[in-house]
N, C-alpha and C positions, 0 to 999 in steps of 0.2 A: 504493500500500500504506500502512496506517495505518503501520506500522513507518520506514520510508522516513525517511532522514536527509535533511534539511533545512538548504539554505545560506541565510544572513543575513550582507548586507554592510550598512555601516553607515559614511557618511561627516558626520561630526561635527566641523563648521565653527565659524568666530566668527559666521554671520549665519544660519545655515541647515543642519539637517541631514537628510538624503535616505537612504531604507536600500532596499534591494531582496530579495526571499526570492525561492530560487529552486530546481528541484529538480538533484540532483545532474546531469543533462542538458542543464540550461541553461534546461528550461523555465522563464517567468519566471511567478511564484503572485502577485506581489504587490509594490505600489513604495508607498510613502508619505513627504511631509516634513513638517516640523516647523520651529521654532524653530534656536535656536542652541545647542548643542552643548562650543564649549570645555570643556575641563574646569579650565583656568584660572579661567573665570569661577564657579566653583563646581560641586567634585564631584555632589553631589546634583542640582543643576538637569540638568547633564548627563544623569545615568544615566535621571532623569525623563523627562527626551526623548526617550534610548534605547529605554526600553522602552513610550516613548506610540508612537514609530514600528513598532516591532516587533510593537505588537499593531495600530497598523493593516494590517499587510502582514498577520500570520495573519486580519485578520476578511476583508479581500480573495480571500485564499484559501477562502475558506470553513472557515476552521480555528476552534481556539478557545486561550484561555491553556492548556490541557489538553493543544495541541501543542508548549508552548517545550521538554521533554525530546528534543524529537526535530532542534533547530535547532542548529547548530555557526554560531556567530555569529563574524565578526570586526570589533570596534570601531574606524573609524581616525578618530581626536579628535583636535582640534587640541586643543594643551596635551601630548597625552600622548607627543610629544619630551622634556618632563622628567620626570626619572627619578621623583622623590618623586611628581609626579602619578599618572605611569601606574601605581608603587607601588600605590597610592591605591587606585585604580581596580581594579587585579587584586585586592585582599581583598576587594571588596565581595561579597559573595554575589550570584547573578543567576540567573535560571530558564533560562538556555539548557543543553543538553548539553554545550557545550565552548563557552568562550567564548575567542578569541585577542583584546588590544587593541593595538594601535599606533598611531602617531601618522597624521595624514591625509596629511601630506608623503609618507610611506614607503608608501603604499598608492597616492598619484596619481602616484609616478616608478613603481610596478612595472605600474601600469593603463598608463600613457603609453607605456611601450617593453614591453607584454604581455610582462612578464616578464625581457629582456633587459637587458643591460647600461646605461644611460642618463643622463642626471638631467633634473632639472625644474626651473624657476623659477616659484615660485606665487606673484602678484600677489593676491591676493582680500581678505579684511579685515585679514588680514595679509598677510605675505611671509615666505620663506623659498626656500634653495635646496639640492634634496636630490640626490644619486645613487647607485646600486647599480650595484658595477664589483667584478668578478670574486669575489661574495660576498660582499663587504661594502659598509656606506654612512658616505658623508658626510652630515654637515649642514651649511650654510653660513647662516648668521644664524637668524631666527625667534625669536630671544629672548624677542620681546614687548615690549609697548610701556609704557615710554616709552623705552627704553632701546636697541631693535633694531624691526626691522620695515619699516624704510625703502623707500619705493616702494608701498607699500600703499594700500589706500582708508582707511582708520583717520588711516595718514603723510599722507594726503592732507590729509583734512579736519582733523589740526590745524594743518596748514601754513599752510591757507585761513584756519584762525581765526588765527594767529600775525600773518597778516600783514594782517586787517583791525585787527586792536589798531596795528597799527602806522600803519597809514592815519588810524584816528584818532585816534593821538598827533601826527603830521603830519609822522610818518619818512620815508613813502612816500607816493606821490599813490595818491588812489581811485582804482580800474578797473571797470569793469562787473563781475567776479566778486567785487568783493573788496566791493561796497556789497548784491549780492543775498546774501553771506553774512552783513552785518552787518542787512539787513531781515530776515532769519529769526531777530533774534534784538531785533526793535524796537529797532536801532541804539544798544542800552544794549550798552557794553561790558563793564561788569557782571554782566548775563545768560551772557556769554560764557565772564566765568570762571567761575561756577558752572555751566553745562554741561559744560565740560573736568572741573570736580572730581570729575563724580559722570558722566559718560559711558562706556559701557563701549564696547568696541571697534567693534561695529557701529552705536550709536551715531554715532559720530568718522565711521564709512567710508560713510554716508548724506550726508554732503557730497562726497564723491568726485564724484557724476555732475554738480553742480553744476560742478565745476570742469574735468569732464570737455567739457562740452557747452561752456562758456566759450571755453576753449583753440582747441575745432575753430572757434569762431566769429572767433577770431581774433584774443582778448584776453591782453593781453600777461603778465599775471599767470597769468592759465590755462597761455599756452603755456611761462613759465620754469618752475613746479611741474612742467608735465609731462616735461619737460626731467632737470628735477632726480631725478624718479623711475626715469626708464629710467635716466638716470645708476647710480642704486643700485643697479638690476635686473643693472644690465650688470655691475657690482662681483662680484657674487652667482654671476653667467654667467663671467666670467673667473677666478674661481676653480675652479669647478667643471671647465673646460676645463683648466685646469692640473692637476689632479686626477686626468685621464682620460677624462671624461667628454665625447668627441665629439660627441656626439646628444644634441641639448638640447631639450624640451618646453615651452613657454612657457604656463601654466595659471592659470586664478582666473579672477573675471569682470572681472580691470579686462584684463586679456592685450590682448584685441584691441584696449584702446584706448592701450594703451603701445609693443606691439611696432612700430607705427611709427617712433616715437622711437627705437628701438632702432638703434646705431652695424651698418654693418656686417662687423667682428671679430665682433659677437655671430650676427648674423641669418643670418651663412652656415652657423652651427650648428645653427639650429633646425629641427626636424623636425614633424609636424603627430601628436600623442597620439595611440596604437592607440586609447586606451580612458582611462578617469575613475577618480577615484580607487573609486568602488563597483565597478568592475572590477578593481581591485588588490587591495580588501577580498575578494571573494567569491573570487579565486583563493588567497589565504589563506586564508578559509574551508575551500576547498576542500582543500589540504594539512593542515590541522588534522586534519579529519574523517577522512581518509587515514591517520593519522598513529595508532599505537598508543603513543607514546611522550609523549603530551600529557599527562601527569598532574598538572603541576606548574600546569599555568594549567587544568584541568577543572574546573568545576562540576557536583559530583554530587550529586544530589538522593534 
C-alpha cells in the first residue's frame, strides 16, 4: 500500500555507516552503506550520510524522496551517547515521519540480546561498554579519544604510532610491526606527528589490522598491544558484570580478533549476538511507529 508505514534502521559508526528499510513484516525493501557517520566528527557530515543512505535504501525499493513521510526512522550514531550531540541532532529538521536517535552502543546491546536484559562490549573504531538490565542502561567508557576508548582500533593505531616514535628515539628496539608502521609513513617521524594532528578516528583504526596481523604472526610488539587491549576490554567487561549484566556480547570488527586474549572471568560470560546493532535500530523503529505518544522527537512535515 502506498500509505504503509515504513521502518529505517540506521547504524552510524566512526568508519562506516549501514541502514536497512524494511516493511512493518520484516520484509527487507532495501540495505545501503556509506561513509562514517559519528556525529562527533561533525553534525552535518553525519546527517549527510544519513540521508545519502536513506535514499539509497528508498531508490532500492523502488520508492522515491516522495516516500520519506511515510519512514519512522531510528538513528543509532556513534557520538550521540553525548547528551549536547544527540541535542544537536534531534533539532535538526529531517524528512522522515518520526525520527527516534540514539546512540549505536544502545541499539547493538538491544540487537545483541533481541531485546533482553544484557550488555555488550564494542571493540570497532572505538570502544565502549553498554547494558540494558531491568529498564535501564549503563554506559561504561566510550568517551572518545584521546581521553577514553581504550582497546579500540583508533587505541590501536596510536599505540602503534607511540611506540614506533619510541623505537626511533632508541627507547625501545624495532620489531617487524613497529618498522612496517614507520615505512607507511617514509620513516620520517615527523610525518607521524602530523598525521596524529589532523587524523580522525578511522583514520588512527586503519592501522589496527597492521598490528593485528603482526601479533598473530608472532611479533612481540603486536602481541603486548594486543595484550594491553583485551586488558581494557576486560576492564569494561568487569564492570559491567558487576552491574548485572551476566550475558555479555563481544561486538565491532576488531571482536574476533581480541576475544582470544580475552582472561577467562570474562569469556565464560560471553554469549554469541541474536542480532546487530541495525536490528536494535529497526526494533526501535518499530516501537516508535507503534507508539502515539512520540510527539516530542516527530518530524512533521
Amino acid at each position: 500500500m502506498q500509505s504503509e508505514v515504513l521502518l529505517l534502521g540506521i547504524d552510524g559508526g566512526g568508519t562506516s555507516c549501514r541502514a536497512r528499510l524494511i516493511r512493518p513484516d520484516g520484509t527487507v525493501l532495501g540495505k545501503a552503506t556509506a561513509g562514517p557517520a559519528n556525529i562527533r566528527g561533525g553534525l552535518d557530515r553525519s546527517l549527510t550520510t544519513v540521508l545519502q543512505v536513506a535514499s539509497k535504501c528508498l531508490a532500492k525499493a523502488g520508492l522515491s524522496l516522495g516516500d520519506y513521510p511515510r519512514v519512522t526512522a531510528c538513528l543509532a550514531l556513534a557520538g550521540a551517547s553525548e547528551p549536547a550531540h544527540r541535542a544537536a541532532a534531534e533539532r535538526r529538521p529531517l524528512p522522515f515521519r518520526k525520527v527516534l536517535i540514539t546512540s549505536d552502543a544502545q541499539a547493538a546491546c538491544l540487537g545483541a540480546h533481541a531485546g533482553a536484559d544484557g550488555g555488550v562490549i564494542i571493540a570497532g573504531t572505538g570502544s565502549i561498554g553498554w547494558a540494558e538490565l531491568g529498564g535501564r542502561h549503563f554506559r561504561i567508557g566510550g568517551w572518545g579519544l584521546p581521553v577514553s576508548d581504550e582497546g579500540s582500533g583508533a587505541w590501536l593505531g596510536i599505540e602503534a604510532l607511540r611506540r614506533a616514535l619510541w623505537a626511533h628515539d632508541g627507547r625501545i628496539a624495532w620489531s617487524a610491526l613497529l618498522k612496517a608502521v614507520s615505512v607507511k609513513f617514509r620513516s620520517d617521524p615527523h610525518a607521524i606527528v602530523r598525521f596524529v594532528a589532523e587524523a580522525a578516528p578511522r583514520d588512527l583504526g586503519s592501522l589496527a589490522p597492521i598490528v593485528v596481523e603482526h601479533a598473530a604472526a608472532g611479533d612481540e610488539t603486536g602481541i603486548a598491544l594486543m595484550r594491553l587491549a583485551a586488558t581494557h576490554l576486560e576492564a569494561l567487561a568487569e564492570r559491567l558484570i558487576a552491574l548485572g549484566a551476566a550475558r555479555l556480547a563481544l561486538m565491532g570488527g576488531l571482536a574476533p580478533h581480541l576475544q582470544p586474549w580475552l582472561g577467562e572471568s570474562v569469556r565464560r560470560h560471553l554469549v554469541p549476538p541474536q542480532g546487530d546493532a541495525l536490528d536494535g535500530a529497526l526494533a526501535l523503529a518499530r516501537a516508535a511507529a507503534e507508539r502515539r505518544d512520540f510527539a516530542a522527537a516527530e518530524r512533521r512535515r
